[in-house]
N, C-alpha and C positions, 0 to 999 in steps of 0.2 A: 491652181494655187488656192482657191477661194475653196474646190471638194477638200485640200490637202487641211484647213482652218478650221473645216466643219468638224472632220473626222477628228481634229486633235481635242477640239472644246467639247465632241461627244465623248470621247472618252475619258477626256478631265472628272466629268459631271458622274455619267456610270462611276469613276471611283471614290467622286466623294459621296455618293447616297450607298454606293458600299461598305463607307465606312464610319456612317449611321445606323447602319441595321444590326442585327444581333450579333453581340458578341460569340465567338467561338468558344463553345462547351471542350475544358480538358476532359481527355478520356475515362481520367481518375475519378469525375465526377459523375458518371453514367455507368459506373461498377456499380452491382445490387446492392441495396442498403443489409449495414451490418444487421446481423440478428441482435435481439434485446438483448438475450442472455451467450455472449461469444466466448468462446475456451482457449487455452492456455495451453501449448504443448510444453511439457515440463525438459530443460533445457540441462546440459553438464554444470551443478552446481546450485539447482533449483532445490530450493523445499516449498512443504507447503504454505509455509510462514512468509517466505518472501512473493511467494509468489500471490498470496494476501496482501501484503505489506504494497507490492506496487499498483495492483486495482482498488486501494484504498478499502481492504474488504475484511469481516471477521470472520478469522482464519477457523473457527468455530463451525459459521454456515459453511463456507469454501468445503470443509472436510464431511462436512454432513448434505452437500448437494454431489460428492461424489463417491460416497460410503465409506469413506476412510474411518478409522480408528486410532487410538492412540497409538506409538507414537509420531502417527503420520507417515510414513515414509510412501516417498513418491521418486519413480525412476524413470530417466528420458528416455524422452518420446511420448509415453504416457499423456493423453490425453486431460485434461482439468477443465470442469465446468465452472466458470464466471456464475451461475446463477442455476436456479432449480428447474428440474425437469420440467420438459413439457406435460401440460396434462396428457397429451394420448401416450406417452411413456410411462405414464405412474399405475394406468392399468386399474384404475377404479382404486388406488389407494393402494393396491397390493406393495408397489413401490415402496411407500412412506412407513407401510408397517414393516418391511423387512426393514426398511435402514433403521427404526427405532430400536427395533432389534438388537441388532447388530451392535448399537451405540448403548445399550443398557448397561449399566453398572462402570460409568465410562465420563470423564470429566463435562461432557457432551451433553448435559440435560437439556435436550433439543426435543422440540416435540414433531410429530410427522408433517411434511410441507404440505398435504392437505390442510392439518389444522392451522398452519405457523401463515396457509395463504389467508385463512376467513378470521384474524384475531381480531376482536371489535375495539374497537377506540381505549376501552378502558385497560385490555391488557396491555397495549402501547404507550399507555401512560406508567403504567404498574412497572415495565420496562425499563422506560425511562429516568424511573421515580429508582431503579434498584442500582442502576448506572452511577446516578447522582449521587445517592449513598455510597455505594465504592471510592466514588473520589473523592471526598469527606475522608472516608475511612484512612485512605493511602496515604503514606507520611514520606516525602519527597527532598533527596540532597542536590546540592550540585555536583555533576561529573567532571567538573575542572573547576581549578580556580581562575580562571583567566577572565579578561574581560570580555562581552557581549559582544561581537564583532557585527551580528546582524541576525533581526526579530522573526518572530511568525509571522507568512503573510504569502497565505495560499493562493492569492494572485499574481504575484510574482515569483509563483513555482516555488516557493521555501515555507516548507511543512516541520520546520523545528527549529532551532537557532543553533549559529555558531557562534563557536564561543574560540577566542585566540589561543594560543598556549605558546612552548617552543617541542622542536621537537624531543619526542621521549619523555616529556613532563607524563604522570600518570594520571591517568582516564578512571573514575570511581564509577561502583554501581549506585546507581542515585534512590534505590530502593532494592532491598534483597527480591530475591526471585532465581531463575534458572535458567542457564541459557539455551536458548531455545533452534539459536543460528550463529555461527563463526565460520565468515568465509567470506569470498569479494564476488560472489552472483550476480550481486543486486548492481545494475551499471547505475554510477554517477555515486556510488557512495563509498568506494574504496575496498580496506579491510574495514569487515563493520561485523558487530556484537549486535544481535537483540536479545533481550529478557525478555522474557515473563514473568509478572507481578501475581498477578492472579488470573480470574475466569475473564475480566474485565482491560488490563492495562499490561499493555507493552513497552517496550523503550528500548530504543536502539542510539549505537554508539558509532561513527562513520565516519571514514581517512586515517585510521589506525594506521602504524611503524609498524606495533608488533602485539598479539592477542597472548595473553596471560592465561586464561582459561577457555574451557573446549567444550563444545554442546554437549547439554547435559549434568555439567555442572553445576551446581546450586552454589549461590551465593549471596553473600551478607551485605546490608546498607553500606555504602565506603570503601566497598573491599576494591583493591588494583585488581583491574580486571583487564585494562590494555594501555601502551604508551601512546600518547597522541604521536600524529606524522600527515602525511601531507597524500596521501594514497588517495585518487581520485578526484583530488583538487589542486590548486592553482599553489597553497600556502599551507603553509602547517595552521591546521585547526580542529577543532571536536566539533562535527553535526552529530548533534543531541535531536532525540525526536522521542514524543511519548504518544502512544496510541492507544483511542478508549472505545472499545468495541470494534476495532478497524476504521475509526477515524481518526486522524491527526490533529490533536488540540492544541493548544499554546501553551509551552514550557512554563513559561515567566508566570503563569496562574496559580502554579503548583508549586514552582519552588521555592521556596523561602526568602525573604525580602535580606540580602545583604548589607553587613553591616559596614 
């Protein structure tokens, strides 16, 4: 009786300094670390735009880290670089000068990613400074009339605001441009429209019923470009988002204060 007592408080004691000791590593967490720069296989319904638009990236570099040209066209499977060659691929620059090349005479004034990697402080401001001015420049409507349902706020994953409507109310372009993307790729955004504003600013229109105009198209500040509907979400609404070099800025800065 008294071995049968030991044996049981020995093994009580071994399980509770068992379950002290290190936690058990998920597998998940012992896969090799992502590469910096990780790619993109281009999927049925992918362009280069969207597939920018969801790495938060300017679809600019995106096509110049993978020699594309205007007007982008990318086919599945097709492999897409996230980020610029490795140096032992660029081949002492040979690399940088063909894609300059290539991209010459071409909306793409990108200069070779040898040079674009050593730019010194002041051209990063010059950048900046050219940025800034663009959005000065750009003159900004609203794409629905309906109320603000909910704000920008990139930690709670909401990269542009919705805005209410009912459905089939018309969806405007909140600045002329052309559209660049119509179709439902992009997951979580329904039927969705992006423009092109210029070298600088995007905007996309997302949960479309139904698209009025077709890539490629150009169009005018106001113009009905799609009816609101509830594609990809919960309720009928317009996710509005405007993007300034591949990043998502806050709607409500640009548009015009409501009267």
């Amino acid at each position: 009786m008294k071995l049968t007592k030991l044996t049981a408080a020995l093994s009580i004691t071994l399980l509770l300094n068992g379950c002290g000791g290190n936690p058990v590593i998920p597998v998940s967490d012992l896969t090799p670390k992502q590469s910096r720069y990780p790619a993109r296989i281009v999927k049925q319904g992918d362009s280069l735009y969207t597939i920018a638009w969801e790495f938060g990236l300017d679809y600019r570099e995106v096509a110049l880290w993978n020699r594309l040209s205007p007007p982008y066209h990318v086919a599945p499977g097709q492999k897409i670089r996230l980020g610029p060659a490795k140096a032992s691929e660029q081949s002492s620059g040979k690399w940088s000068r063909t894609v300059v090349k290539a991209l010459a005479n071409t909306e793409l004034r990108a200069q070779p990613l040898a040079e674009k990697d050593q730019k010194d402080s002041g051209n990063s401001i010059k950048q900046h400074s050219s940025s800034a001015s663009a959005s000065q420049r750009q003159v900004w409507s609203w794409p629905s009339a309906g109320r603000v349902l909910s704000e920008f706020s990139p930690t709670e994953g909401n990269n542009g605001i919705d805005i209410l409507g009912v459905e089939g109310s018309p969806v405007v372009a909140a600045a002329a441009g052309k559209v660049v993307y119509a179709g439902s790729g992009l997951r979580g955004y329904g039927l969705l429209l992006i423009l092109k504003h210029d070298e600088h600013f995007l905007s996309a229109y997302a949960h479309n019923s139904l698209l009025v105009v077709d890539e490629g198209d150009s169009v005018r500040a106001e113009q009905v470009i799609a009816h609101m509907g509830s594609t990809g979400a919960e309720t009928v609404r317009l996710h509005f988002e405007i993007r300034l070099d591949g990043k998502p800025i806050d709607p409500l800065m640009y548009l015009p204060a409501r009267q």
